[in-house]
C-alpha positions in Angstrom: 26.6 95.9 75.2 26.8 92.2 77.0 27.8 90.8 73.3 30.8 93.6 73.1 31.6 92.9 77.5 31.5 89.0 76.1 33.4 89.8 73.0 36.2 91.9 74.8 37.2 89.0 77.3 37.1 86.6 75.1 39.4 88.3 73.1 41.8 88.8 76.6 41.4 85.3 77.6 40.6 82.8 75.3 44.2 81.5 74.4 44.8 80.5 78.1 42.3 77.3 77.3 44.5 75.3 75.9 42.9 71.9 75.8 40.8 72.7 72.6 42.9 75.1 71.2 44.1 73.5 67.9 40.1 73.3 67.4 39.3 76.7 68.1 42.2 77.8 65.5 41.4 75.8 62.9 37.6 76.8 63.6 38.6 80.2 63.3 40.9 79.3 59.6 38.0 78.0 58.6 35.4 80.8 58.6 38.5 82.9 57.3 38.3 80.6 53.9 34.9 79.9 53.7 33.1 82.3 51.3 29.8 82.3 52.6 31.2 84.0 55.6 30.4 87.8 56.4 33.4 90.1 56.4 32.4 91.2 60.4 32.7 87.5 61.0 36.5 87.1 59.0 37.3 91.0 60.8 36.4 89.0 63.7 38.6 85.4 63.2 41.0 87.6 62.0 41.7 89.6 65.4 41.1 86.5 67.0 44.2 85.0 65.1 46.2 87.8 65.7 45.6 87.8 69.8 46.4 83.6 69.2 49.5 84.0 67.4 51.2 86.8 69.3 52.9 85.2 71.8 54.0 82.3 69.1 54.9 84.6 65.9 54.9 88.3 65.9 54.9 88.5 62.1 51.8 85.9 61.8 50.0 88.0 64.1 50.8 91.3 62.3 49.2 89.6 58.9 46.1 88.5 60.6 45.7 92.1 62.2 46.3 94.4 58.7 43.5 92.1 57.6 41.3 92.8 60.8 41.8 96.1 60.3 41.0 96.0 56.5 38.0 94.4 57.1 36.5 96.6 60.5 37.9 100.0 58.2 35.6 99.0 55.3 32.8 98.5 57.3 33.5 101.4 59.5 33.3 99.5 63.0 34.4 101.9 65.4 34.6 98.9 67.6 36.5 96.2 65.6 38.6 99.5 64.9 39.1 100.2 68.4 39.8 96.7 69.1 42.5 96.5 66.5 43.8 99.7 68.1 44.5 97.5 71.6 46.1 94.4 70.0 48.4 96.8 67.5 49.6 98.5 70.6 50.1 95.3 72.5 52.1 94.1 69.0 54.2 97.2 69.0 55.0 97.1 72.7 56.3 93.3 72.1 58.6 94.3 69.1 59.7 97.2 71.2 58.4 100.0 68.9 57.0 101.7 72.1 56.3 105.3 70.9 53.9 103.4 68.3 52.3 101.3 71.0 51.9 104.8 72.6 50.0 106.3 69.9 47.9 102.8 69.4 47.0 102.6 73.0 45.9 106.4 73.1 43.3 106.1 69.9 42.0 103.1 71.8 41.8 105.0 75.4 39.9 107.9 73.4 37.5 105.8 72.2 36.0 103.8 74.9 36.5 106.9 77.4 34.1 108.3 75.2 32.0 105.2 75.3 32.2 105.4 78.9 33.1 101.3 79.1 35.1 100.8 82.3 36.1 97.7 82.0 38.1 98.8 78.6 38.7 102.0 80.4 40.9 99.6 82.5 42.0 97.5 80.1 43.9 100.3 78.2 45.1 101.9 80.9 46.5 98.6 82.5 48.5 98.5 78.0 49.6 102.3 78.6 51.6 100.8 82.3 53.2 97.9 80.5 54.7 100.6 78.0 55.8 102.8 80.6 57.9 100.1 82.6 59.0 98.9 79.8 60.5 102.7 78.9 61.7 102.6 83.1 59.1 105.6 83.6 58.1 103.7 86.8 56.2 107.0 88.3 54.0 107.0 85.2 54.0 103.4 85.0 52.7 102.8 89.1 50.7 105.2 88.7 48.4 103.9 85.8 48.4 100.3 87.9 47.0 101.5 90.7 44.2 103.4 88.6 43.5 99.9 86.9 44.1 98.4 90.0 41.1 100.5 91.8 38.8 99.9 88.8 39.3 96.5 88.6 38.5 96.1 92.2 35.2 98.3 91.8 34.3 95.4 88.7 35.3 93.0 91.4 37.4 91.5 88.4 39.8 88.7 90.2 41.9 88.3 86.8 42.6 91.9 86.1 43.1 92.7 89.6 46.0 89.2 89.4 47.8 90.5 86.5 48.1 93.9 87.6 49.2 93.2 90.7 52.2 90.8 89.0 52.9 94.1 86.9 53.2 96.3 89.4 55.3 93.7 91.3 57.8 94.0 88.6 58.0 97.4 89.1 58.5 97.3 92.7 61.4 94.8 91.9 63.0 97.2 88.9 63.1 99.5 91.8 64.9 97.1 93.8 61.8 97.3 96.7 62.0 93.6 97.2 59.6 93.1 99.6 56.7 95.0 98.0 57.1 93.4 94.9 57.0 89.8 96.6 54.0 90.9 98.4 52.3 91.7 95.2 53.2 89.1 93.6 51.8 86.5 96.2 48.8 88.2 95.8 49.1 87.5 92.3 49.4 84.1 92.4 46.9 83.4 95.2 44.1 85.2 92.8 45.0 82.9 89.4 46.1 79.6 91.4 42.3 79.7 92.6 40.9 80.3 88.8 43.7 77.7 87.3 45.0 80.7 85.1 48.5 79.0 83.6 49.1 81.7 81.3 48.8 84.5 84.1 50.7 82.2 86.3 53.8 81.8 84.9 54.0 85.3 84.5 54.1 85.5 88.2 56.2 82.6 88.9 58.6 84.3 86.4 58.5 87.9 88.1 58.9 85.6 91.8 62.0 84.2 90.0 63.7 87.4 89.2 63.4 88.8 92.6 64.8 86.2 94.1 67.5 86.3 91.0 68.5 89.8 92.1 68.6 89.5 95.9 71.1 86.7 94.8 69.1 83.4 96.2 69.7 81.8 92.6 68.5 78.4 93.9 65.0 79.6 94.2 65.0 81.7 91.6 65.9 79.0 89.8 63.2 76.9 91.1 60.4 79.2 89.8 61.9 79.7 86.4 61.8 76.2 86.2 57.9 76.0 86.9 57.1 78.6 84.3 59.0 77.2 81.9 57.5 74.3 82.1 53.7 75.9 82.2 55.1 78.3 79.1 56.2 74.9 77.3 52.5 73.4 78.3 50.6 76.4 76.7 52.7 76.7 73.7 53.5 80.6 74.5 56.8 80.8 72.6 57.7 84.6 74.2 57.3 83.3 77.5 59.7 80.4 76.4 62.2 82.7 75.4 61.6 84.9 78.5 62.1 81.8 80.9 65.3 80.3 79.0 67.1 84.0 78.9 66.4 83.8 82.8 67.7 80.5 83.5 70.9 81.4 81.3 71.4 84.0 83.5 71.5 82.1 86.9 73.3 79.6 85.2 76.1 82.1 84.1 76.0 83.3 87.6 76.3 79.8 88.7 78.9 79.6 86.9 77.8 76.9 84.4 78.2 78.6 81.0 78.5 76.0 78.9 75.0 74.9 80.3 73.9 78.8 80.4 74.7 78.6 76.2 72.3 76.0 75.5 69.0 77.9 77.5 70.4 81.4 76.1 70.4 80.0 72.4 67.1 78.7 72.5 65.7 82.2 74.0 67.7 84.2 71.0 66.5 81.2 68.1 62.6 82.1 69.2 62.7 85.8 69.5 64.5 85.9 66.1 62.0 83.6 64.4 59.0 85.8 65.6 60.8 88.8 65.5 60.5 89.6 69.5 63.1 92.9 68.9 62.6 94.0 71.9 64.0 91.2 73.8 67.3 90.0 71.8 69.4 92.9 73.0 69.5 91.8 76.5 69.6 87.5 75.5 72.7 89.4 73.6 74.7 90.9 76.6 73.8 87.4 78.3 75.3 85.2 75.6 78.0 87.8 75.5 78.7 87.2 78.8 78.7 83.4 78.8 81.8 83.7 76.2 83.6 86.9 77.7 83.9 83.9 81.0 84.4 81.3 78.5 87.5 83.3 77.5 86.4 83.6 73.6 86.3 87.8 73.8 86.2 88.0 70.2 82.7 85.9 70.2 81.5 88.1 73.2 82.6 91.5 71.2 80.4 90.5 68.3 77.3 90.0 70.0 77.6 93.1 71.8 78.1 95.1 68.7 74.7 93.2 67.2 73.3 94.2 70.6 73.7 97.8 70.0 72.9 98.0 66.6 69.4 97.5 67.4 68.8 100.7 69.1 66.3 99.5 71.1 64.8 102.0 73.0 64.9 101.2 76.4 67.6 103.1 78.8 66.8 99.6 81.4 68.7 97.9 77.5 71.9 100.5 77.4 72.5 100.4 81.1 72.5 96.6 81.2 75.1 96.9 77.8 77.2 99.5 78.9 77.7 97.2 81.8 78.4 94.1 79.9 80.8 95.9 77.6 82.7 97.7 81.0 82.5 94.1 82.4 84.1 92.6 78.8 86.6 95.5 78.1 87.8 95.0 81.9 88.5 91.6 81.3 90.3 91.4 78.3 92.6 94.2 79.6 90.9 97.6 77.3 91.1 99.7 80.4 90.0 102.8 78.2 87.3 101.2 76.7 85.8 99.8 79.9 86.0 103.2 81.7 83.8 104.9 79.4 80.9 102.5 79.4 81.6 101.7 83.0 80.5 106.2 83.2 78.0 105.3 80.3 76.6 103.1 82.7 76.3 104.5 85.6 74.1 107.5 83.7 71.5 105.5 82.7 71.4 103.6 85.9 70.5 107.7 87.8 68.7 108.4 85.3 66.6 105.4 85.5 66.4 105.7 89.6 66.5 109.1 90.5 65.6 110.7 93.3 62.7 112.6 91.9 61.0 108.9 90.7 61.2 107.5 93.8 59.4 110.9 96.0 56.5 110.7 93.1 56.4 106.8 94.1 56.0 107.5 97.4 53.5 110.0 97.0 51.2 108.2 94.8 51.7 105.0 97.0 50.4 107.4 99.7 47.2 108.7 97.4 45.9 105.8 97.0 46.3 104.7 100.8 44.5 108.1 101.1 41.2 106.6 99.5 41.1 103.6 102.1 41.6 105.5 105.4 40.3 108.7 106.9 41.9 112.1 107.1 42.9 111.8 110.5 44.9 108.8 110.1 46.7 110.5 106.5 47.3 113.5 108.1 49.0 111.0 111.1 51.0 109.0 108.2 52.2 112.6 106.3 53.9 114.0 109.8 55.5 110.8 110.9 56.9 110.3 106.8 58.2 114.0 107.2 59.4 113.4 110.5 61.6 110.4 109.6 62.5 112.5 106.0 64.0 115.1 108.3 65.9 112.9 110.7 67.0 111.2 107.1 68.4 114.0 105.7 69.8 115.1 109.1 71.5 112.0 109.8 72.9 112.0 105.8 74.3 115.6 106.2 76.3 114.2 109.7 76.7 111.0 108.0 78.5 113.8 104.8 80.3 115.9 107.6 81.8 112.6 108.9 82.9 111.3 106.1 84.4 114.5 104.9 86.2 114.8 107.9 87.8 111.8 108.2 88.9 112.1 104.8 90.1 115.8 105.7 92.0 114.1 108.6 93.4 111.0 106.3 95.1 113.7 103.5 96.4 115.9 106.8 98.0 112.7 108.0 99.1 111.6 104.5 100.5 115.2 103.8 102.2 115.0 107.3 103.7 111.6 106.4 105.2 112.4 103.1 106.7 115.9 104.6 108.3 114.0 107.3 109.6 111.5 104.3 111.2 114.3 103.0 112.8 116.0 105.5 114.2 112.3 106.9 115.5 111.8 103.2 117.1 115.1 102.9 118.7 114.7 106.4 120.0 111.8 105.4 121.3 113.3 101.8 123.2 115.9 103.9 124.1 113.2 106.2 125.7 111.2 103.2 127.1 114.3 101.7 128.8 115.0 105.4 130.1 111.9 105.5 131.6 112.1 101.7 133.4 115.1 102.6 135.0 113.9 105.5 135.7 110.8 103.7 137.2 113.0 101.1 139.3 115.2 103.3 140.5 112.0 105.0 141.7 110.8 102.0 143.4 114.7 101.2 145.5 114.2 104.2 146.5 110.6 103.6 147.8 112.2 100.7 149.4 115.1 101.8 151.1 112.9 104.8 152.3 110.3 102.7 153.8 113.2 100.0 155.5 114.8 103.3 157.1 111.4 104.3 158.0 110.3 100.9 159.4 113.7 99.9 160.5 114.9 103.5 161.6 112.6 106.3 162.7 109.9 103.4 164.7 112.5 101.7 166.4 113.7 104.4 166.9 110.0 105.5 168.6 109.3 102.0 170.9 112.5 102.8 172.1 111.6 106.1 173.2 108.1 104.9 175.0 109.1 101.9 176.7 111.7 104.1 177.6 108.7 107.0 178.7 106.8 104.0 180.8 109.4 103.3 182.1 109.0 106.7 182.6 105.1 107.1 186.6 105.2 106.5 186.8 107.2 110.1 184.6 104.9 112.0 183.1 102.0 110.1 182.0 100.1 113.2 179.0 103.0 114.1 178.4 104.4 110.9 177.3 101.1 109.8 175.3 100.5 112.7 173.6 104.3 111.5 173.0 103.5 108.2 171.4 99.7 109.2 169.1 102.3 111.4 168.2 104.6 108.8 167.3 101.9 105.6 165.1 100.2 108.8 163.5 103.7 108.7 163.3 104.4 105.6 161.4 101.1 105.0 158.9 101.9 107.5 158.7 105.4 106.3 158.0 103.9 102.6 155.4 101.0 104.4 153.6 104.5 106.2 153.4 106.2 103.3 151.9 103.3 101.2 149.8 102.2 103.5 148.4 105.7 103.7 147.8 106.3 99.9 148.1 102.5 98.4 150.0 103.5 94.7 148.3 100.6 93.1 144.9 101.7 93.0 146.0 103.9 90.8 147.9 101.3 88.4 145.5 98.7 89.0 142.0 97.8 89.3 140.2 96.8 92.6 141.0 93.8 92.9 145.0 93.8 91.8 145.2 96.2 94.7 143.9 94.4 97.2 146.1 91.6 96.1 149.4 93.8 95.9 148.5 94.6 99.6 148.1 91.4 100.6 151.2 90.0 99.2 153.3 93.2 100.4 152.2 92.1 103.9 153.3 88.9 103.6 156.7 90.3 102.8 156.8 92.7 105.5 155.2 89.8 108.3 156.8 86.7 107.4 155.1 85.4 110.9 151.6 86.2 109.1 149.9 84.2 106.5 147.5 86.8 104.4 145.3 84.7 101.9 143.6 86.3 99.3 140.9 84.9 96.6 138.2 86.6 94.4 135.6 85.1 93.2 132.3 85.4 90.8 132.4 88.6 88.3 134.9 91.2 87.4 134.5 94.0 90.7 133.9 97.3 88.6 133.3 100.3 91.0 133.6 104.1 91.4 136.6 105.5 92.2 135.4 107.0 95.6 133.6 103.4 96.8 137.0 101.5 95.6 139.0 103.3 97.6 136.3 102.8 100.7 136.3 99.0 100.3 140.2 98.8 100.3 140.2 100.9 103.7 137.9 98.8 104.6 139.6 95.6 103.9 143.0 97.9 105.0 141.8 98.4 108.7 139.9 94.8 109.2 143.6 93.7 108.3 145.6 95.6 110.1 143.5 95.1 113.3 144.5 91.5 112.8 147.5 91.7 112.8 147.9 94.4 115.5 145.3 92.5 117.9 144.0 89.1 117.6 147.3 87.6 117.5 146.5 85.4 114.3 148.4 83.1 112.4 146.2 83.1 109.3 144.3 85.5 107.7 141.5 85.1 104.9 140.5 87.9 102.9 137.5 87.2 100.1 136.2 89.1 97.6 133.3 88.2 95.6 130.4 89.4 93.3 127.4 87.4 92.0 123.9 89.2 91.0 124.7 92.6 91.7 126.1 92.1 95.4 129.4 92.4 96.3 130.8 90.7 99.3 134.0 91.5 101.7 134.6 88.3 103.8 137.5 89.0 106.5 138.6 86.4 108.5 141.2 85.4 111.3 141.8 82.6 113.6 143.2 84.8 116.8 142.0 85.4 119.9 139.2 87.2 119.1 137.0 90.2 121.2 134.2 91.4 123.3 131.5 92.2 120.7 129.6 94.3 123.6 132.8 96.5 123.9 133.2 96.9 120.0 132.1 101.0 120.1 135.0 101.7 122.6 137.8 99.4 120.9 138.9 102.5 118.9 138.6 104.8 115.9 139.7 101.8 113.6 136.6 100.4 113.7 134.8 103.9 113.7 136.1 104.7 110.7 135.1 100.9 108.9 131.4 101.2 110.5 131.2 105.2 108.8 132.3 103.9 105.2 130.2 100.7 105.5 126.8 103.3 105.8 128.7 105.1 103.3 128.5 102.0 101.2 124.9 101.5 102.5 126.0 97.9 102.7 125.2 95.5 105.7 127.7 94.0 107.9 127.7 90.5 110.2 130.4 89.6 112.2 131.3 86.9 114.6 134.3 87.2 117.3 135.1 84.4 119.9 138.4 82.4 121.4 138.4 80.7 117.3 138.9 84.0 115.9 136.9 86.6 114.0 135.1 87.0 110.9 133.1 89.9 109.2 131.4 89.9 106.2 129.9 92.9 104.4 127.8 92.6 101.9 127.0 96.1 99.5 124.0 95.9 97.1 125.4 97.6 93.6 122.0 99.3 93.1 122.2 101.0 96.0 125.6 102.3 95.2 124.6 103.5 92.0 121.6 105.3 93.7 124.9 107.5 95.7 
């Protein structure tokens, strides 16, 4: 039974001896080859081999075990069997064929339960936690460390209780507990600085790195990848290499130092392809792929996170960390689709992995085994308080819901309330607009019908009574004459009314020509006033109903001029460049009080109601010089009439 005890850790441990260790291997080669050795003893340097070469080559490893096995089957060593049970698990747990490291582990668990040997007991049961983390079933995983935990505590075994403390530091950290895992894991390192273990070490240093990785203090993290990459190198453990390098790429990428990040991600994907480490490339994938996706090459990226997911590895921890490169990728290159299903791809694996129900079993189990180190009293104490604050948790969640869901009830009230006031402002101001069209429109009715009356009526009968007093001019030529001279004076300013009400070149001419007929009529009828008119930019194309509101615009601006400021010169401009037309008028009379401008009149009543017509703005400036307005009218907003 010592011999086996003797046999067993040697088998655990004696890789992590690395001064002679080229001797040892060759030692063990040799009784392999030699024929005068027994087949226990080549079973033997066989499993031996096999336990050397996994961390270096997988494949290597796998040969060397098939003959173990060979060898321990035809001699029917339960033993040697059982032993070959624990390192085929441990093989298939690295290559990530966990259901087979399942079944592995279990033959070997069956047998030395039955044997009754604890410290094997322990041993397997430590094997069945590794392959539960690595599946993310942390409850079944925590709970088989803390069994091996207490058993390897009752052997008073310092190594197994230092790398069982690391594991379950990792799984305190996959859980995102940050400060229970670094507590473990400085009880991890305290235990195999103190026995100079380097291979259990940098393990540690590796887990230390990642926590720090995740709580985002890359510098430290950073500086304990660095130490176990450096004590990986040392032992020659080639997975560990890997391991290390894929975790310095990743701070590097999130330093954002790809180029850099490249080179330690290569070497990582170069070593776990040469020994066949399956398990591991999917996620040195998603990290090269997301050195390139920042790198800008997203066709490079894409590849590798096609290759990725070819491998079907099956670990949800692998998808979830995909999915979110691929969101993170699609994003990027603008595949909005794309990235929204694997962003909801995501987020399922990342509940499922760290669900509610996971976490209470945690709890409970942390609780059990607190249980077996303090009395009843003080449990019973622990479980009331726990409840307690569980209460006052979900209390404080369902306010903390209630809140939340009325302030959001309060946000869409005001939000409705808003957009109902937005509406009834705009449809006041449509009917405001319409309002104003109409009595725009029945305005210009009466213009018309006033300036038919005139032209048809009083000029008419004007025309009649002069050829009837020209009839009359042989009786008494003296006043007749005088009559008539009246009458054409008349019928001018009856023809000037009736123009200046309905302006007959807007319809002959465009915009424009009408403006400049009116100008240059004025200057006929007030030789004393200079009108100057000038258009510039683009051709002025408008509706018929905002033409004929510029030109009364520019109509009553003018005539106000003349009738009030007293000006020698007048300046009308019309322009249009990029969709804005502007109206400069422009005198140089006496000017007016701006502050009185509201009471000068309907005149400029009637210009302010068709500028907001127009929805055009308007500037002017009045003073002893003279005045000037200019009205600017955005085309866009016209159309929008």
């Amino acid at each position: 039974m010592k011999f086996q005890l003797a046999y067993v850790f040697l088998l655990l441990y004696s890789i992590c001896f690395g001064q002679s260790q080229d001797a040892y291997l060759d030692s063990l080669k040799t009784v392999i080859s030699s024929k005068k050795s027994s087949d226990f003893n080549r079973a033997l340097a066989h499993s031996k081999l096999a336990w050397a070469n996994l961390s270096k080559d997988v494949k290597t490893a796998e040969t060397h075990l098939d003959s173990a096995m060979a060898l321990y089957s035809k001699l029917k060593n339960e033993e040697g069997i059982s032993a070959s049970n624990y390192r085929y698990a441990v093989l298939s747990r690295v290559v990530g064929n966990y259901e087979q490291a399942h079944n592995y582990i279990d033959k070997y668990r069956r047998f030395v339960e039955k044997q009754k040997d604890t410290f094997k007991i322990a041993n397997g049961l430590y094997q069945k936690g590794v392959i539960y983390s690595l599946e993310n079933n942390y409850e079944a995983s925590l709970k088989a460390y803390l069994k091996t935990l207490s058993i390897y505590e009752q052997l008073k075994d310092s190594t197994g209780m230092g790398f069982t403390l690391n594991s379950i530091g990792i799984v305190y950290k996959n859980l995102e507990k940050y400060d229970e895992a670094i507590a473990s894991y400085n009880q991890a390192v305290a235990i195999h600085e103190a026995k100079s273990d380097l291979d259990n070490l940098a393990n540690v240093y590796n887990g230390i790195g990642s926590v720090y990785a995740e709580q985002g203090n890359l510098d430290r993290a950073l500086e304990y990848y660095e130490k176990t990459l450096s004590i990986d190198k040392q032992i020659e453990n080639e997975w560990g290499t890997a391991q290390v390098s894929r975790n310095i790429g990743a701070i590097l990428i999130e330093k954002e130092q790809f180029q850099n990040a490249l080179g330690y991600l290569n070497q990582a994907y170069n070593i776990q392809q040469t020994h066949d480490y399956i398990s591991d490339i999917p996620e040195t994938l998603s990290l090269l792929s997301k050195a390139y996706m920042h790198l800008r090459d997203f066709s490079k990226s894409r590849t590798l996170l096609k290759q990725a997911f070819a491998m079907d590895v099956p670990s949800k921890k692998v998808f979830r960390d995909l999915h979110w490169q691929s969101y993170q990728l699609n994003n990027s290159s603008g595949n909005v689709e794309e990235a929204l299903h694997h962003f909801i791809t995501y987020t399922s694996y990342k509940d499922s992995i760290l669900n509610e129900d996971n976490l209470k079993n945690i709890n409970r189990l942390e609780i059990q085994f607190e249980t077996e180190k303090k009395d009843k009293a003080l449990v019973e104490q622990q479980l009331a308080i726990e409840k307690n604050q569980a209460r006052f948790k979900y209390m404080t969640g369902i306010a903390i819901f209630l809140l939340i869901v009325s302030i959001m009830t309060f946000v869409v009230f005001r939000q409705r309330q808003k957009r109902k006031a937005q509406e009834i402002l705009a449809l006041k101001r449509e009917g405001q607009i319409k309002t104003l069209e109409a009595l725009i429109e029945g305005e210009e009715n009466e213009r018309y019908r006033i300036a038919r009356e005139l032209h048809d009526g009083v000029n008419g009968d004007l025309s009649a009574i002069k050829y009837k007093l020209s009839a009359l001019m042989e009786t008494n030529q003296k006043v007749i004459a005088e009559a008539i001279t009246m009458i054409d004076e008349s019928c001018k300013q009856v023809r000037a009314i009736s123009h200046n009400l309905v302006p007959p070149s807007l319809k002959n001419f465009n915009l424009v020509e009408a403006i400049a007929d009116y100008c240059n009529n004025l200057n006929n009828i007030n030789p004393k006033e200079e009108i100057i008119f000038q258009h510039l930019g683009e051709a002025v194309e408008l509706p018929q109903k905002a033409e004929v509101n510029v030109f009364r615009i520019i109509q009553e601006l003018v005539t106000n001029s003349l009738k009030h400021a007293e000006a020698k010169t007048i300046n009308v401009q019309l322009s249009l460049r990029d969709n804005t037309l502007q109206i400069t008028v422009e005198d140089d009379g006496k000017g007016f009080d701006k502050d009185k401008v509201d009471s000068d009149g309907i005149g400029l009543s009637n210009v302010q109601s068709r500028i907001d017509y127009l929805k055009a703005e308007v500037d002017f400036v009045s003073n002893e010089n003279g005045t000037s307005y200019i009205i600017e009218i955005d085309l866009e907003k016209l159309n929008d009439n």
